[in-house]
N, C-alpha and C positions, 0 to 999 in steps of 0.2 A: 387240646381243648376237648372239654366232655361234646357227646350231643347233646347232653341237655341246653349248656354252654353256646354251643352251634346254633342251635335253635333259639334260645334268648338272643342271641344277637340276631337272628337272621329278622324275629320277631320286631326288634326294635328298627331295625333298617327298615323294612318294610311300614312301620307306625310315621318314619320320617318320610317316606317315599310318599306317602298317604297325607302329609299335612303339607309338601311341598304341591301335590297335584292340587288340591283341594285351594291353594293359594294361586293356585294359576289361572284356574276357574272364577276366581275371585278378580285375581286384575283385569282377566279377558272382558270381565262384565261390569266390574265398578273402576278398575281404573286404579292407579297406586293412592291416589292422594283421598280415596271415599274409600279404602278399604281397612277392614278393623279385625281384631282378633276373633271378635265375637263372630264375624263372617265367615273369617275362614274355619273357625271350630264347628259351626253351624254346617258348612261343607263339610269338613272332614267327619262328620261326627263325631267329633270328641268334645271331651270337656273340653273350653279357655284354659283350665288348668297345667293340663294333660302337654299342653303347647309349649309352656314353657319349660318340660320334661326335657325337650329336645332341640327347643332352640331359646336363647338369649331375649329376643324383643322382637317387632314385625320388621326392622332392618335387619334381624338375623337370618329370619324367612326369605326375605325379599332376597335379600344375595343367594341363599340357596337356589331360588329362582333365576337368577343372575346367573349361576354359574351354570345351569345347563343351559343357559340361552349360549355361552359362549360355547359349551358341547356343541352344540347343535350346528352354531355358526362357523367353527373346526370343522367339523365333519363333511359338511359342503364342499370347505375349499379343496379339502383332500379328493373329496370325489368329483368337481370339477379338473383336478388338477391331472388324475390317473387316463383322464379319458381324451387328452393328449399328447402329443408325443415331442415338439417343441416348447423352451420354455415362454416363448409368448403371446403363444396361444394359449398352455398352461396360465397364466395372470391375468389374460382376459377371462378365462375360465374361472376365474376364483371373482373376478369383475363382477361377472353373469349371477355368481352364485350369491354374491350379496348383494346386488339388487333383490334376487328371488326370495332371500331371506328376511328382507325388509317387507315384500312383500305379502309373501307365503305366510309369515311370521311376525307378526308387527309386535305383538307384546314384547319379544324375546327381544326383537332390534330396538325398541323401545327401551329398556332395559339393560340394551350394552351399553347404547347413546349414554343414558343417565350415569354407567357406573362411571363411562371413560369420560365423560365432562367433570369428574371431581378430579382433585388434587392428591393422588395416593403417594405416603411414604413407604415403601414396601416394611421399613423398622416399622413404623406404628400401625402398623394393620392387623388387624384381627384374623383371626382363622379363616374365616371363609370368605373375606378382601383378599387372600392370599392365595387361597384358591383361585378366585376370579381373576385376578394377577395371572397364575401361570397358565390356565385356559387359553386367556387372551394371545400372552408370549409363543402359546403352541400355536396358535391361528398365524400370527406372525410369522412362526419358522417354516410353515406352509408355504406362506409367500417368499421369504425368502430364499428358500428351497429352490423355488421353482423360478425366480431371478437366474441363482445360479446356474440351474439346468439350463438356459436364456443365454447366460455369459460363454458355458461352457461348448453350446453349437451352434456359438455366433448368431443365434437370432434377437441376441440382447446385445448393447452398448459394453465393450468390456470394464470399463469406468466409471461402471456405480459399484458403491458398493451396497451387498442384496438385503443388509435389515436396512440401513436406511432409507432405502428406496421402497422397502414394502411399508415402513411405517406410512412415508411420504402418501402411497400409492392410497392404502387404508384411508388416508386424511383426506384423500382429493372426492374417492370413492364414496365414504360419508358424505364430505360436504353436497354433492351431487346429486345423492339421493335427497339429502334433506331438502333442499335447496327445490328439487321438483317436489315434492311433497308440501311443503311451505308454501311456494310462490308460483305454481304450478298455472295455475287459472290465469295469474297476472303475466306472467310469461305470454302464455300462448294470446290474451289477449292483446298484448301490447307488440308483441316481437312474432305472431303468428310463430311459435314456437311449442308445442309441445312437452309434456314431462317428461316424454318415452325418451325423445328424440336427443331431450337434454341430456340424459345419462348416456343413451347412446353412443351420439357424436363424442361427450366429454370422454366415455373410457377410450373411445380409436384415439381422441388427441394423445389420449397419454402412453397408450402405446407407441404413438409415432416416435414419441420422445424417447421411448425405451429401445427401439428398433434398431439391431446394430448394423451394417453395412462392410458382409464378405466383400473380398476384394470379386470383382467383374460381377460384381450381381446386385442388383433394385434391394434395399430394406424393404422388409419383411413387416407389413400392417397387422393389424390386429384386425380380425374378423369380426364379422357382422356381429354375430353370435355367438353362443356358448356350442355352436356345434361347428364354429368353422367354417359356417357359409358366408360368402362374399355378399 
């Protein structure tokens, strides 16, 4: 490739990187369902035109968006994950990290929520549904990953097996968060319960359930925290 060559691409990736931020800026403030082309050109400073240069329609945008939400969501678990040395403490760790994520991050969790509540064929998906697709599966093999490091020094159950149990885990973990986010006020007023508390207690149950049991020794609970304290 010339540099002239080099540079026209680099140019056009950077023009995409420009109408992807400019969209994000946009959901942060109007929200997916008030947001329009004309907004985000207005952001990015481009023409309306200019937009559909490099993507398809605002669902072609919007998954661009999508898919760094699951970058970003990846990236946690791994770095939750490195910063312990069994694996479950590692899964509470990735626990921690998507709460933090929903929190820290609500557009982006917003976002996964929406993509993983549809119905995907991975055959009729489009380019960048396939993208978000494999995002996702790498978030996934995080968890799974770190099941098996779980299985393999005994601090996990030897009898799961570690995608289906991280899918599992994902679903409990969503549910959980939403579940405080949604019902959060009605909770603590009826059951003097908490949002914090709810996620809280929910990720130790499920570790307890994950907890394998060496022979002459107590299972192994999942920590308070994402640092390990009781």
């Amino acid at each position: 490739m010339s540099s002239i060559e080099e540079r026209q691409r680099e140019e056009k990736e950077q023009r995409r990187r420009t109408i992807l931020d400019a969209a994000e800026t946009v959901l942060e403030t109007k929200g997916r369902d008030e947001m329009t082309m004309a907004d985000i050109a207005e952001e990015a400073r481009l023409s309306r035109s200019l937009l559909y240069v490099y993507f398809e329609d605002m669902d072609d945008i919007v998954l661009g968006v999508t898919h760094r939400a699951f970058q970003s969501m990846r990236r946690r678990f791994q770095s939750g994950v490195t910063q312990h040395d069994t694996g479950l403490r590692q899964i509470r760790a990735v626990g921690d990290a998507y709460v933090a994520f929903a929190q820290e991050e609500p557009t982006y969790f917003d976002l996964v929520a929406e993509f993983e509540s549809r119905a995907a064929d991975p055959e009729e998906a489009t380019a960048r549904m396939r993208q978000c697709l494999a995002e996702a599966d790498r978030a996934l093999e995080v968890m799974a990953d770190a099941i098996q490091n779980g299985i393999d020094d005994d601090s996990i159950r030897a009898d799961l097996d570690p995608m289906q149990t991280a899918v599992t885990l994902w679903g409990c973990t969503h549910g959980l968060i939403q579940l405080a986010a949604n019902k959060g006020t009605g909770l603590e007023q009826r059951y003097e319960l908490s949002s914090a508390a709810l996620v809280d207690e929910g990720l130790s149950f499920l570790g307890v359930s994950l907890a394998g049991q060496p022979p002459d020794a107590p299972a192994e609970t999942l920590p308070a925290d994402q640092n390990g304290n009781a």
